[in-house]
PyMOL Python script that loads the backbone (N, CA, C, O; Angstrom):
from pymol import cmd

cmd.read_pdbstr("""\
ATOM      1  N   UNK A   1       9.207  57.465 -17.286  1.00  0.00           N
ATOM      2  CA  UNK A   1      10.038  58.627 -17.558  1.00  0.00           C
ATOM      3  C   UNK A   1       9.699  59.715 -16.546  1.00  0.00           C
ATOM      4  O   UNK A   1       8.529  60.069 -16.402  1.00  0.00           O
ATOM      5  N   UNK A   2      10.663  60.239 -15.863  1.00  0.00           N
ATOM      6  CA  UNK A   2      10.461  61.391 -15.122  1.00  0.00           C
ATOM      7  C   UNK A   2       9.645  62.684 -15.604  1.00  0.00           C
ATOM      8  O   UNK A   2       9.456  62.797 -16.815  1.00  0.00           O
ATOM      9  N   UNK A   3       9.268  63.431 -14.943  1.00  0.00           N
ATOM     10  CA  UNK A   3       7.889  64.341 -15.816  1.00  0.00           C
ATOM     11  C   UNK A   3       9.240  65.842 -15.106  1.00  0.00           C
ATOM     12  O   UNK A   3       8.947  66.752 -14.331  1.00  0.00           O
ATOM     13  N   UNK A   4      10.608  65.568 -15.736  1.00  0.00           N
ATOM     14  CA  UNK A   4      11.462  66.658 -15.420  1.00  0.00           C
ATOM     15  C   UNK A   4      12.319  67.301 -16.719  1.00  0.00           C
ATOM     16  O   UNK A   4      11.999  67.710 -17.835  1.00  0.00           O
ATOM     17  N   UNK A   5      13.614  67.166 -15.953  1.00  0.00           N
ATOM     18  CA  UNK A   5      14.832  67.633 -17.370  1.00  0.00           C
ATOM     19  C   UNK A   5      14.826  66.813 -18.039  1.00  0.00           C
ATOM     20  O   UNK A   5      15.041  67.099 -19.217  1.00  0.00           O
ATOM     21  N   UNK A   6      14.566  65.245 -17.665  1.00  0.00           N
ATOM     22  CA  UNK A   6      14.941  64.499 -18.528  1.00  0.00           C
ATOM     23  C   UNK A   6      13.188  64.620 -19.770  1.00  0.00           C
ATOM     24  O   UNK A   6      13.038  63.960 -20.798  1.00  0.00           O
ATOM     25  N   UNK A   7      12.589  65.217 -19.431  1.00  0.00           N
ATOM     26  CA  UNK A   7      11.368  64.967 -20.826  1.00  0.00           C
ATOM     27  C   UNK A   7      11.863  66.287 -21.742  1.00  0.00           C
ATOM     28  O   UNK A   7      11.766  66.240 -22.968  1.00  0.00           O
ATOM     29  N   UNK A   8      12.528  67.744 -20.893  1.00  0.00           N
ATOM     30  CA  UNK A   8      13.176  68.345 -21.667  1.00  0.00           C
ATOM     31  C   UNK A   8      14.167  68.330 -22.927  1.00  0.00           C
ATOM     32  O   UNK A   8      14.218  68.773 -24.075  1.00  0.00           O
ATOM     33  N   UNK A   9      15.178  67.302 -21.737  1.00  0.00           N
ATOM     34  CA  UNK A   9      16.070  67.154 -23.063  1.00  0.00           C
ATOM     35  C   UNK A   9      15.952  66.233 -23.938  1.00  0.00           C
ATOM     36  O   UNK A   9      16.821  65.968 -24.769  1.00  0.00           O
ATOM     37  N   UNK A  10      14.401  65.421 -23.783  1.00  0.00           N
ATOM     38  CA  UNK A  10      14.253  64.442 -24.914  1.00  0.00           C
ATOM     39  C   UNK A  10      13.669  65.316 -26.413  1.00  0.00           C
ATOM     40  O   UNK A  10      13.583  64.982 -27.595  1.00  0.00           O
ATOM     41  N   UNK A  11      13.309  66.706 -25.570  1.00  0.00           N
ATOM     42  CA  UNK A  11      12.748  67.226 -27.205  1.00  0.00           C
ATOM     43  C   UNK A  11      11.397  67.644 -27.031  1.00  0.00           C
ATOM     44  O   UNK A  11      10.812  68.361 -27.842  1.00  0.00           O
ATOM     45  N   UNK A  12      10.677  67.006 -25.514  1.00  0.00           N
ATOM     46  CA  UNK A  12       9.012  67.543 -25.852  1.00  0.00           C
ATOM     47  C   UNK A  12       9.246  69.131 -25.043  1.00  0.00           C
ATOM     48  O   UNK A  12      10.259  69.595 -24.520  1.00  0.00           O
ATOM     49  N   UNK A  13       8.208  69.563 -25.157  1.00  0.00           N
ATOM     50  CA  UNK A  13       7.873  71.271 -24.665  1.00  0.00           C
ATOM     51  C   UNK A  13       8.276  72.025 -24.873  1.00  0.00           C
ATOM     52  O   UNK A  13       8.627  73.053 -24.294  1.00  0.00           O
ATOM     53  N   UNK A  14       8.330  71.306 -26.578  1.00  0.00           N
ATOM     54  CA  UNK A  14       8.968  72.368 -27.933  1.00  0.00           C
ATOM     55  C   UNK A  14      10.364  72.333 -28.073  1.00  0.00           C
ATOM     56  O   UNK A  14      10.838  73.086 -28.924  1.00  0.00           O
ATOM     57  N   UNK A  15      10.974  71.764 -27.553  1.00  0.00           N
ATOM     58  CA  UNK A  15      12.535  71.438 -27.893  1.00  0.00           C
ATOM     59  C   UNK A  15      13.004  71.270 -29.313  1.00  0.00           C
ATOM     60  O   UNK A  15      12.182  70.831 -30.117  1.00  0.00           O
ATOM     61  N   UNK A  16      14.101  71.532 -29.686  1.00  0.00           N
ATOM     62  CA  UNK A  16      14.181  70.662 -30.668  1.00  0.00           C
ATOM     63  C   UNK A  16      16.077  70.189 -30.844  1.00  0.00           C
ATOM     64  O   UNK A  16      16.976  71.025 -30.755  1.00  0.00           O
ATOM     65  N   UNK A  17      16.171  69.552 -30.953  1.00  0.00           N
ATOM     66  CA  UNK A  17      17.796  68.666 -30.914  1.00  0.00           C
ATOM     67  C   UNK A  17      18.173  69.178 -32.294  1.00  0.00           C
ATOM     68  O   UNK A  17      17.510  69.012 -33.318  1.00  0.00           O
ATOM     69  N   UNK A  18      19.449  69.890 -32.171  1.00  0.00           N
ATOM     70  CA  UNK A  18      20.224  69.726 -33.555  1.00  0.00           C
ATOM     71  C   UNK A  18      21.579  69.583 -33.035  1.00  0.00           C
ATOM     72  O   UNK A  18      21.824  69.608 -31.829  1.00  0.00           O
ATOM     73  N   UNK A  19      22.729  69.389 -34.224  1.00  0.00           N
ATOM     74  CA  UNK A  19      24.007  68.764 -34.291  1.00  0.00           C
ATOM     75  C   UNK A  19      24.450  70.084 -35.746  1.00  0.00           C
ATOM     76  O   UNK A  19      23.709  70.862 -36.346  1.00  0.00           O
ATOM     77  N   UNK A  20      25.646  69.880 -35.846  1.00  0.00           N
ATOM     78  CA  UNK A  20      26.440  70.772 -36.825  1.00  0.00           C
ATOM     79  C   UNK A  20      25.489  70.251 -37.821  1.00  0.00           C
ATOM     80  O   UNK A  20      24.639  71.110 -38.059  1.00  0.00           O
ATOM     81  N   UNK A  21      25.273  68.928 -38.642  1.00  0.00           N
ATOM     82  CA  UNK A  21      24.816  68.583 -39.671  1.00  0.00           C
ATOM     83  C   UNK A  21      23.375  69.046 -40.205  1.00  0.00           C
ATOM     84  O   UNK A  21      22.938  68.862 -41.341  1.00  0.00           O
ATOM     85  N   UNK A  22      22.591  69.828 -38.898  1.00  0.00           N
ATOM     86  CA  UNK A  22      21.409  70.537 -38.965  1.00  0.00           C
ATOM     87  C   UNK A  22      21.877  72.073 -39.847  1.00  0.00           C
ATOM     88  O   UNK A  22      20.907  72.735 -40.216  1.00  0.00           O
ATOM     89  N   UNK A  23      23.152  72.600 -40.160  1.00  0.00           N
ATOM     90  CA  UNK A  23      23.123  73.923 -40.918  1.00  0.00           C
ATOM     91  C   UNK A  23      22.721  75.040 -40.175  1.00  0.00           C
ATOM     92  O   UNK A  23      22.628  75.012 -38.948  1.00  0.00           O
ATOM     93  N   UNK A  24      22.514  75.879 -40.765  1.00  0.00           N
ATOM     94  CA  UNK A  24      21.419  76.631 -39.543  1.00  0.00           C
ATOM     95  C   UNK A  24      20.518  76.749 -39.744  1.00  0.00           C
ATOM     96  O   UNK A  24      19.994  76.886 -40.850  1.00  0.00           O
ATOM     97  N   UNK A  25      20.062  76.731 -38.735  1.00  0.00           N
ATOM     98  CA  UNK A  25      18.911  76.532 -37.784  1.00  0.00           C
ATOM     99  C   UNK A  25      17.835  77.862 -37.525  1.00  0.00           C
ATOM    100  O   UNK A  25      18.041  78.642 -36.594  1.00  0.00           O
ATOM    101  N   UNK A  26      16.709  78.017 -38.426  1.00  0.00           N
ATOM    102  CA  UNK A  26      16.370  79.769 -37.713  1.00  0.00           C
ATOM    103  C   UNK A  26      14.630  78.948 -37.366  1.00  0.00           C
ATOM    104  O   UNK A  26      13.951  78.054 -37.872  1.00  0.00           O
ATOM    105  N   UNK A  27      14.503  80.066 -36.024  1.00  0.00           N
ATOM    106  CA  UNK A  27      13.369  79.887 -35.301  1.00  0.00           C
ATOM    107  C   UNK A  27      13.352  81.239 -34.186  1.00  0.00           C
ATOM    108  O   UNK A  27      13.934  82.318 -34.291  1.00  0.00           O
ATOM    109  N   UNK A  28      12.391  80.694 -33.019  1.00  0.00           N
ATOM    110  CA  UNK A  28      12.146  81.727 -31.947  1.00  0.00           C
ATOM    111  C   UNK A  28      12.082  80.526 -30.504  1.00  0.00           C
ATOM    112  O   UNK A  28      11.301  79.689 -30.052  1.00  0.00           O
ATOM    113  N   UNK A  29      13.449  81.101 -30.188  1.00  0.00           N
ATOM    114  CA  UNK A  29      13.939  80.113 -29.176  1.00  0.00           C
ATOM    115  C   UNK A  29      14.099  81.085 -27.827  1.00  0.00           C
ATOM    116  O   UNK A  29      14.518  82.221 -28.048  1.00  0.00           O
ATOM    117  N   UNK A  30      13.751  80.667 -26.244  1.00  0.00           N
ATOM    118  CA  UNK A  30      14.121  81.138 -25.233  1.00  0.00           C
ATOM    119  C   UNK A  30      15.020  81.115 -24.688  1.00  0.00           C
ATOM    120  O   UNK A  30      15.394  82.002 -23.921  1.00  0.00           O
ATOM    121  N   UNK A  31      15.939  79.505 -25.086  1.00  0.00           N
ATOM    122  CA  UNK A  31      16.844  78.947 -23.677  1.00  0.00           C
ATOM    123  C   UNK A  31      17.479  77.969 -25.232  1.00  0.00           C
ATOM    124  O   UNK A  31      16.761  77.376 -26.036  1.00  0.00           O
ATOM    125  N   UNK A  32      18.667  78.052 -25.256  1.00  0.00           N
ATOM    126  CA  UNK A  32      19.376  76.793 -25.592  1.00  0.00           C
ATOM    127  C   UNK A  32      20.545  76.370 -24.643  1.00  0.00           C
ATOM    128  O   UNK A  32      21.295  77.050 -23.943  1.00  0.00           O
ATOM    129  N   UNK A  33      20.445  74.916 -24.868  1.00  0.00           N
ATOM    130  CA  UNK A  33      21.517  74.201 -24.112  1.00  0.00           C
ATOM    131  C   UNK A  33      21.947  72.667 -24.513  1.00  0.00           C
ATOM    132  O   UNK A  33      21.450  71.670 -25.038  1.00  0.00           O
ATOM    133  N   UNK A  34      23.123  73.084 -23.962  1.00  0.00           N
ATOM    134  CA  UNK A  34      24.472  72.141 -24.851  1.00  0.00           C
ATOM    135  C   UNK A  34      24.079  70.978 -24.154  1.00  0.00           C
ATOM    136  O   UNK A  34      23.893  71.054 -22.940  1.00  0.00           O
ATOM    137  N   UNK A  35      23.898  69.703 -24.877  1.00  0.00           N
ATOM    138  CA  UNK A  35      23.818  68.234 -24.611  1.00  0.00           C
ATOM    139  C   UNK A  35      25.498  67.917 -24.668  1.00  0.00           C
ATOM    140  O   UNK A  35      25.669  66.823 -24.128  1.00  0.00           O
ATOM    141  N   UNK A  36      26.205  68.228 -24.920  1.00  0.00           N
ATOM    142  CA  UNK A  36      27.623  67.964 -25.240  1.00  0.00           C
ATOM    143  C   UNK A  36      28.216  69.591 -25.831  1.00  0.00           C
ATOM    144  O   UNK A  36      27.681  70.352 -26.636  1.00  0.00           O
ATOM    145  N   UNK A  37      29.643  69.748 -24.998  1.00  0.00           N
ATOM    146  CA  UNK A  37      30.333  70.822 -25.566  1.00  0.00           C
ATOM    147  C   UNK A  37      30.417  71.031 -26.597  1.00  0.00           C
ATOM    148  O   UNK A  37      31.231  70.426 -27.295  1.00  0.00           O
ATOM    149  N   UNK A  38      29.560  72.017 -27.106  1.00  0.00           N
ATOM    150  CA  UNK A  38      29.264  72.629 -27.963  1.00  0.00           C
ATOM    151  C   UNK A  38      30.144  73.873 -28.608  1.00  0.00           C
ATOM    152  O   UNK A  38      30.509  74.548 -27.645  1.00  0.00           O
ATOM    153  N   UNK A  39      30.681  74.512 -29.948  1.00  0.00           N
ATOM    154  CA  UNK A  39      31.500  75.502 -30.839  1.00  0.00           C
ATOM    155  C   UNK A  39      29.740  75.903 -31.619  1.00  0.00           C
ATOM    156  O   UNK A  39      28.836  75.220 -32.100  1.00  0.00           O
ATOM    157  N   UNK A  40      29.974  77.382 -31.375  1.00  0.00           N
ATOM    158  CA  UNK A  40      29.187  77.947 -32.129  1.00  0.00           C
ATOM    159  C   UNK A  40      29.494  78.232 -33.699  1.00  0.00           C
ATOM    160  O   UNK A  40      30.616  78.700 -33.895  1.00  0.00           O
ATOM    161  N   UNK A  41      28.906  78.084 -34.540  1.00  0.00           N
ATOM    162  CA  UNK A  41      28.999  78.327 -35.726  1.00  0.00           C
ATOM    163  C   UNK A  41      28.591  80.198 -35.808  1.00  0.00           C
ATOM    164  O   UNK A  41      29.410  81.071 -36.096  1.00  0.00           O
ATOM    165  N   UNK A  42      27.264  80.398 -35.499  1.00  0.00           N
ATOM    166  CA  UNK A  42      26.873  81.478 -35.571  1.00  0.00           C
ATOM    167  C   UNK A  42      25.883  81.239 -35.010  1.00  0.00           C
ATOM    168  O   UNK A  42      25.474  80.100 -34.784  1.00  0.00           O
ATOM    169  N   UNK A  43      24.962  82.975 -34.475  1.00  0.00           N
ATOM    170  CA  UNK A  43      24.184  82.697 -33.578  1.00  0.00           C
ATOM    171  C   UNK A  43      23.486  84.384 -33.309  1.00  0.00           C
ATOM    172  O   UNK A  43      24.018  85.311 -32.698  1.00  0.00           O
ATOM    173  N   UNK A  44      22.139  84.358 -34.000  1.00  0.00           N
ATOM    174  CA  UNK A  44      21.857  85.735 -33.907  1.00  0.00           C
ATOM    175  C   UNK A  44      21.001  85.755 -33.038  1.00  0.00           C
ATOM    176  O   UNK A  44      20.045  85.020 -33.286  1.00  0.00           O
ATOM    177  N   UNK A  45      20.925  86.628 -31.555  1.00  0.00           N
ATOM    178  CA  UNK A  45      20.470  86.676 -29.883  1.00  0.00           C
ATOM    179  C   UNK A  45      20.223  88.176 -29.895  1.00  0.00           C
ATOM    180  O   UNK A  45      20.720  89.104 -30.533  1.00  0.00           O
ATOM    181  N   UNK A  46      19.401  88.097 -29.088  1.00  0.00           N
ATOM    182  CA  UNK A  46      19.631  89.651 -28.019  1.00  0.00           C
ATOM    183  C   UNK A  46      20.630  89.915 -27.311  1.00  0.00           C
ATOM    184  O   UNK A  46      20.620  90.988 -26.708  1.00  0.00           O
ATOM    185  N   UNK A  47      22.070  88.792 -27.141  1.00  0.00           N
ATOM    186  CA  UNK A  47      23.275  88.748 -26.311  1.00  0.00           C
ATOM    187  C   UNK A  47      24.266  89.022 -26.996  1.00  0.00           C
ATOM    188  O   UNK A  47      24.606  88.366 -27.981  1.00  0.00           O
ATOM    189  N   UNK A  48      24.925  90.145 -26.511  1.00  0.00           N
ATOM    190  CA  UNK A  48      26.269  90.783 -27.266  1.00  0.00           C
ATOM    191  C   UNK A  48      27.128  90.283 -27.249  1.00  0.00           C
ATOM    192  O   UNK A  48      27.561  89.986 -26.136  1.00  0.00           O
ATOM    193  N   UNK A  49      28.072  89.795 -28.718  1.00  0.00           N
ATOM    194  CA  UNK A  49      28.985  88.806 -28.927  1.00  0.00           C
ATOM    195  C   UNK A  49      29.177  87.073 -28.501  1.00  0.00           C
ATOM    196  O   UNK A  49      30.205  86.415 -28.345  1.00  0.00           O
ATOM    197  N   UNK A  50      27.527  86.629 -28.384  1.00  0.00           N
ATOM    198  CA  UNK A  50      27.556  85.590 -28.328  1.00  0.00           C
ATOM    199  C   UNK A  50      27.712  85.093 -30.076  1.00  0.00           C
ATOM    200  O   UNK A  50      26.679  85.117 -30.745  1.00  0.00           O
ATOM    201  N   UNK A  51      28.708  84.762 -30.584  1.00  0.00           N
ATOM    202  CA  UNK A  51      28.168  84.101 -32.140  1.00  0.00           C
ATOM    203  C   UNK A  51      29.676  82.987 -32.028  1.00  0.00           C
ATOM    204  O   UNK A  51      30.094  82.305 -31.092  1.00  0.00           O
ATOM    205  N   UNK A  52      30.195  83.200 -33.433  1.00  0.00           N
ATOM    206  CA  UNK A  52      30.984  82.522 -33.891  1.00  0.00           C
ATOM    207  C   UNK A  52      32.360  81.998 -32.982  1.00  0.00           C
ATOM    208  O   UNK A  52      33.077  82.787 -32.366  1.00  0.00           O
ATOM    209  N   UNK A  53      32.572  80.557 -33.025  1.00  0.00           N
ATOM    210  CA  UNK A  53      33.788  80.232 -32.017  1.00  0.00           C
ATOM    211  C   UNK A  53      33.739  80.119 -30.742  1.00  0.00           C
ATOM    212  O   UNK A  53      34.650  79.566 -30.125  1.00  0.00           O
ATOM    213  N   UNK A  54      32.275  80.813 -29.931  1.00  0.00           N
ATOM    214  CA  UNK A  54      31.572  80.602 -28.793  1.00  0.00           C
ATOM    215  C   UNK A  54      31.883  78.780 -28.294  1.00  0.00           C
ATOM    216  O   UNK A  54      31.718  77.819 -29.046  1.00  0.00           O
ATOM    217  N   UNK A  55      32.324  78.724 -26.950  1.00  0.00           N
ATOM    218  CA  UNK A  55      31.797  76.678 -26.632  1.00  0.00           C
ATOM    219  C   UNK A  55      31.066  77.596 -25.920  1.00  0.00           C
ATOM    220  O   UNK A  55      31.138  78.799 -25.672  1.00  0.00           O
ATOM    221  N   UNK A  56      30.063  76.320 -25.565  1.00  0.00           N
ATOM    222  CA  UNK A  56      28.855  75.866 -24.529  1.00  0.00           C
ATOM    223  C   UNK A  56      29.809  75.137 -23.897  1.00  0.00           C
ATOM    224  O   UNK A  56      30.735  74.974 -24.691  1.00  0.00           O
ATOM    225  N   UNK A  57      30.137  74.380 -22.372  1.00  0.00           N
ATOM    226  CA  UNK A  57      30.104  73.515 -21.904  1.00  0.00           C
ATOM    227  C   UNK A  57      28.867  72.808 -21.918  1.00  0.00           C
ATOM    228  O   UNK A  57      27.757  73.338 -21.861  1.00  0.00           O
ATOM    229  N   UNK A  58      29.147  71.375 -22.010  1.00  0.00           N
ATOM    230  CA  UNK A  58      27.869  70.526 -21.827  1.00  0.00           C
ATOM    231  C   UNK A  58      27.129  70.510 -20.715  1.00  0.00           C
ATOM    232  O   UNK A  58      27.740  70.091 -19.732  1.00  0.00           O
ATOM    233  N   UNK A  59      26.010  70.827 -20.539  1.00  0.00           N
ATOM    234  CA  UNK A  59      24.840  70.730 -19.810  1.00  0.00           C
ATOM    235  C   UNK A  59      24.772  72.366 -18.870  1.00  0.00           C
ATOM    236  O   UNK A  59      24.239  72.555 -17.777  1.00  0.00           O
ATOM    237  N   UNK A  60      25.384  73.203 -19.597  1.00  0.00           N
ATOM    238  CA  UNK A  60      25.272  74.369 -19.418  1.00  0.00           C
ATOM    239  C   UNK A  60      23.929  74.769 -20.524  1.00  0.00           C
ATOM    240  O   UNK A  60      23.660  74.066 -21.498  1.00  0.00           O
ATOM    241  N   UNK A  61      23.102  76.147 -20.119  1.00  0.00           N
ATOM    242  CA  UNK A  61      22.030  76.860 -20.522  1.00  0.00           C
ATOM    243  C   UNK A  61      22.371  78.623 -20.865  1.00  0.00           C
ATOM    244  O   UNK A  61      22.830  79.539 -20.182  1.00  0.00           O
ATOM    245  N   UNK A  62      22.016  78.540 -21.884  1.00  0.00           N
ATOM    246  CA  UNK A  62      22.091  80.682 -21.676  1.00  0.00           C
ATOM    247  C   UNK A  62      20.664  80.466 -22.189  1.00  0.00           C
ATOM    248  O   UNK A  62      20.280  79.580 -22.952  1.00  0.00           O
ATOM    249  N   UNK A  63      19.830  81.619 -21.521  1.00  0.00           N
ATOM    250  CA  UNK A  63      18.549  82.311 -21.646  1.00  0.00           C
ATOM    251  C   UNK A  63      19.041  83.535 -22.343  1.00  0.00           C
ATOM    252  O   UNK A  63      20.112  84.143 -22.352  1.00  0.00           O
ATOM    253  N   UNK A  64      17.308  83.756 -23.212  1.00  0.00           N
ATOM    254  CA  UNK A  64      17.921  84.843 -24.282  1.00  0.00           C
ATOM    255  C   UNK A  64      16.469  84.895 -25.491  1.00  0.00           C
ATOM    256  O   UNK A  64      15.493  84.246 -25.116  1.00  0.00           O
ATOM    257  N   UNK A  65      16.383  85.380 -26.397  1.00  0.00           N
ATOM    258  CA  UNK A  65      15.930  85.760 -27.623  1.00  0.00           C
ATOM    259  C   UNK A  65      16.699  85.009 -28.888  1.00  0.00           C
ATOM    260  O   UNK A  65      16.918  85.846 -29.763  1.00  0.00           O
ATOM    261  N   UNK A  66      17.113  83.863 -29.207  1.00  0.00           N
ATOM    262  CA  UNK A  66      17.023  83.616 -30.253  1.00  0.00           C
ATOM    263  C   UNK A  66      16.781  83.208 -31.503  1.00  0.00           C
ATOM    264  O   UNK A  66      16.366  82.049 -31.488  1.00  0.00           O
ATOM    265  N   UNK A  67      16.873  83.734 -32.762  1.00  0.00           N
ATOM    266  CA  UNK A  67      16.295  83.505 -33.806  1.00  0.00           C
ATOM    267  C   UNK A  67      17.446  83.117 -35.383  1.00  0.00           C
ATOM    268  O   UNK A  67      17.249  83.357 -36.574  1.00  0.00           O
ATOM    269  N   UNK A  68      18.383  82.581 -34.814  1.00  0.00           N
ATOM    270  CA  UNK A  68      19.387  81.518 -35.637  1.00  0.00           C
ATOM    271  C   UNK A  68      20.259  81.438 -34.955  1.00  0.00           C
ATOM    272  O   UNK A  68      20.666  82.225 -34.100  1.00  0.00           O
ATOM    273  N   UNK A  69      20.940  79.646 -35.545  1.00  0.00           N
ATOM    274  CA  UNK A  69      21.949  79.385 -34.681  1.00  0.00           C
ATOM    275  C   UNK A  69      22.424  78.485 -35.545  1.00  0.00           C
ATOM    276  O   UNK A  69      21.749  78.113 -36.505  1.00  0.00           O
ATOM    277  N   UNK A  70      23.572  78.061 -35.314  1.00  0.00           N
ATOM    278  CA  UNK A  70      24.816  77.329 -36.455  1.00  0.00           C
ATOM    279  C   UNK A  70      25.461  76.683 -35.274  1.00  0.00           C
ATOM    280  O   UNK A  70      25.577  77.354 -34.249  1.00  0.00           O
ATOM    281  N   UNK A  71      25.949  75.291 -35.310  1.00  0.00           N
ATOM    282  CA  UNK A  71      26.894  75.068 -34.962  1.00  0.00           C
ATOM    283  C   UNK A  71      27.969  74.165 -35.476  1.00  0.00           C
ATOM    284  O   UNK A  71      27.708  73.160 -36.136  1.00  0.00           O
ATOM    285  N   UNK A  72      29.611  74.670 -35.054  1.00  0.00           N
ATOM    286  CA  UNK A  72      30.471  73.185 -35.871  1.00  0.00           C
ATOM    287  C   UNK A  72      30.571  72.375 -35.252  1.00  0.00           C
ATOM    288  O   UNK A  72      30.486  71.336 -35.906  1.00  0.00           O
ATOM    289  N   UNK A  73      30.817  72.115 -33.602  1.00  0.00           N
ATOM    290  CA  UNK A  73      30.431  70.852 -33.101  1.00  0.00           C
ATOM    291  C   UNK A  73      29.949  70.723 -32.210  1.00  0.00           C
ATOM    292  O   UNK A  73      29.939  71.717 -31.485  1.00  0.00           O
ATOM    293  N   UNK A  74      29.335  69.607 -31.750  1.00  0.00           N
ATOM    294  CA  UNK A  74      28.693  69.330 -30.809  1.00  0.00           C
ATOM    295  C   UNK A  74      26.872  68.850 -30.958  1.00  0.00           C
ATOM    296  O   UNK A  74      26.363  68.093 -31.784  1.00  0.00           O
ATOM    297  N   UNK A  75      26.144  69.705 -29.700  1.00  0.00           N
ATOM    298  CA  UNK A  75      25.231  69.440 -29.982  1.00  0.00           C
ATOM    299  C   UNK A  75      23.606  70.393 -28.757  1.00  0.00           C
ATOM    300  O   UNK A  75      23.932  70.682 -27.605  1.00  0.00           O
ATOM    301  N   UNK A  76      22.696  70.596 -29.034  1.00  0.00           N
ATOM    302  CA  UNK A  76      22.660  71.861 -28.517  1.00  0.00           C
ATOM    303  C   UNK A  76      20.710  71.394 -28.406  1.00  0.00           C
ATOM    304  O   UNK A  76      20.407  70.757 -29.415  1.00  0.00           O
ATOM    305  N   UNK A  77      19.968  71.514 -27.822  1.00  0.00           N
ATOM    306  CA  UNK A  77      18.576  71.364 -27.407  1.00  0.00           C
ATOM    307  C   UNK A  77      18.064  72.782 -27.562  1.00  0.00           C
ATOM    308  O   UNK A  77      18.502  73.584 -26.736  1.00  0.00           O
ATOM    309  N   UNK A  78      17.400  73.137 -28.273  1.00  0.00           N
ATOM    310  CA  UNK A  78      16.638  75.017 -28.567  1.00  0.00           C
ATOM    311  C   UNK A  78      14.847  74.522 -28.139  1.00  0.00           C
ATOM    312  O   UNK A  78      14.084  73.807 -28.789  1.00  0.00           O
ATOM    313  N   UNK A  79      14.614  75.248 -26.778  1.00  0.00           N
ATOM    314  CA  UNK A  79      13.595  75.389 -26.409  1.00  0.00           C
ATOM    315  C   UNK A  79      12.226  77.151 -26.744  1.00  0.00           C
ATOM    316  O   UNK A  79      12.346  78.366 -26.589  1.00  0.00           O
ATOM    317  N   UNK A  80      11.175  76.273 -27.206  1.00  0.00           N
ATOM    318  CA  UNK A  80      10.557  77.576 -27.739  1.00  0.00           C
ATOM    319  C   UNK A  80      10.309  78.911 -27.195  1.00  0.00           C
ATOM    320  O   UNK A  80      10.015  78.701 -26.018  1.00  0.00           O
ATOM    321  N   UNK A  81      10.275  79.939 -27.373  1.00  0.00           N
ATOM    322  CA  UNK A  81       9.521  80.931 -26.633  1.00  0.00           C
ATOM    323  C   UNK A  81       7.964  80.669 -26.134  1.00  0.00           C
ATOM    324  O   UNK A  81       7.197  79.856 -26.649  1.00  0.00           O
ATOM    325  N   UNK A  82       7.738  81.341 -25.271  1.00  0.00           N
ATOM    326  CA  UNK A  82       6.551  81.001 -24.634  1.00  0.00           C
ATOM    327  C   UNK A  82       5.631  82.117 -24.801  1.00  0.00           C
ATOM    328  O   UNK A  82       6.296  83.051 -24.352  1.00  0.00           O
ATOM    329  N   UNK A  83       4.388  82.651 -25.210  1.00  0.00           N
ATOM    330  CA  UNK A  83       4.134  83.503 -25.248  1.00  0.00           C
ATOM    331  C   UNK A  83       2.695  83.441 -24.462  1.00  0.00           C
ATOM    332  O   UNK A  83       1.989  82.433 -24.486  1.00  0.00           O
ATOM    333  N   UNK A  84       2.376  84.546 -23.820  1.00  0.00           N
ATOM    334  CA  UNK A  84       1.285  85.127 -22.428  1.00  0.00           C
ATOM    335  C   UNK A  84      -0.003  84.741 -23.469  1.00  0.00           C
ATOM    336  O   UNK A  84      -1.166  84.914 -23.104  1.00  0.00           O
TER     337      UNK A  84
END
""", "prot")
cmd.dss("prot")
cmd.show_as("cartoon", "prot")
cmd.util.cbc("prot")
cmd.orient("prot")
């Protein structure tokens, strides 16, 4: 296995994979990104009017502060905050 994106988007270095059927989702996330075009359910960020009805294109990233996220479809990789 490559020691790159691909160990990212398997889930290690705190990743974690969810799908609509995950509900929401609350944590302390840096970076999420869409494995597949993604519809936001909801989505509470430090980013103004990112929430509800939002797509991701797939294999697109937004950096950010968040601490819940919903989605109706698709599917979305939430990487942890990192702290000093």
């Amino acid at each position: 296995m490559n020691v790159g994106s691909n160990r990212q988007l398997a889930g290690e270095y705190g990743g974690r994979y969810i799908t609509a059927s995950n509900g929401t989702v609350t944590g302390n996330w840096m970076e999420i990104h869409a494995v597949s075009t993604t519809i936001l359910g909801s989505c509470t960020s430090n980013i103004t009017d990112l929430g509800g009805g939002v797509t991701i294109q797939a294999g697109d990233s937004i950096n950010g502060v968040f601490t819940s996220i919903s989605i109706s479809s698709g599917s979305l990789v939430l990487y942890n905050r990192k702290y000093a």
